[in-house]
C-alpha positions in Angstrom: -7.5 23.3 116.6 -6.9 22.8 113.1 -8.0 19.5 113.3 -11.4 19.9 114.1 -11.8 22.7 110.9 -10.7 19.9 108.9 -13.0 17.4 110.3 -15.7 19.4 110.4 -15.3 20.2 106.6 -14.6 16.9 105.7 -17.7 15.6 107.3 -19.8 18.4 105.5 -18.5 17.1 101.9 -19.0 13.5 102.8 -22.8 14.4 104.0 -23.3 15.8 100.8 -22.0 13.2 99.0 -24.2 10.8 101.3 -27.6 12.8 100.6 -26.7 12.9 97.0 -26.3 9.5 96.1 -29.2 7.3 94.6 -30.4 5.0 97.4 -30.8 5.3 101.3 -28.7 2.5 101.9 -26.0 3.6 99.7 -25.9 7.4 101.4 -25.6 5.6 104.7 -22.7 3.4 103.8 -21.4 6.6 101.8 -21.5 8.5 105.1 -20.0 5.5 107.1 -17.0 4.2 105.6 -15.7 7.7 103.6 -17.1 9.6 106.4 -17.0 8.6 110.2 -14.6 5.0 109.8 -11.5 7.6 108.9 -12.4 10.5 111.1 -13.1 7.7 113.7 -9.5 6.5 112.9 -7.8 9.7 112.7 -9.0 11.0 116.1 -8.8 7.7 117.6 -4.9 7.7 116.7 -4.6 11.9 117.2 -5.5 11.1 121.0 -3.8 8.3 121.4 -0.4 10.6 121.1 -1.6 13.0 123.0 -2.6 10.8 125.8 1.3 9.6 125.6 3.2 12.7 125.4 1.2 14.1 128.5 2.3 10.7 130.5 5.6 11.3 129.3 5.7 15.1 130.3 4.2 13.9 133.4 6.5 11.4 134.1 9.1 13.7 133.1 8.4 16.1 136.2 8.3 13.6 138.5 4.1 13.8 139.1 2.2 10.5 139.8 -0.1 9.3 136.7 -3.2 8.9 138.7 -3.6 5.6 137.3 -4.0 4.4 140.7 -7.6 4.4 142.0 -7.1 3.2 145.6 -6.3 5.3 148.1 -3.2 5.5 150.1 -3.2 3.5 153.5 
């Protein structure tokens, strides 16, 4: 939950930075590489764990993965 307050705030600064800054290209590359690159990274990694500790809960009880797309014969 926290997360996404902190994302969503750090993605308002980094627009404002972006519209601020003296050129189009430079507001775009402003808004890309300070703005989505790291919040890209940051969730990419932030799901990533999540995905795991769920498998390993899952695992843990003893419950299939559902990894397995074909159906039983």
């Amino acid at each position: 939950m926290y997360l996404y307050i902190i994302a969503i705030g750090w993605a308002y600064v980094i627009l404002m930075m972006a519209v601020t800054a003296k050129s189009f290209v430079s507001g775009v590359l402003t808004f890309f590489f300070l703005g989505l690159l790291p919040l890209g990274i940051v969730f990419y990694i932030t799901l990533k764990r999540l995905k795991r500790s769920r498998m390993a809960a899952q695992q843990k009880l003893g419950q299939p993965d559902r990894a397995d797309t074909q159906p039983d014969q």
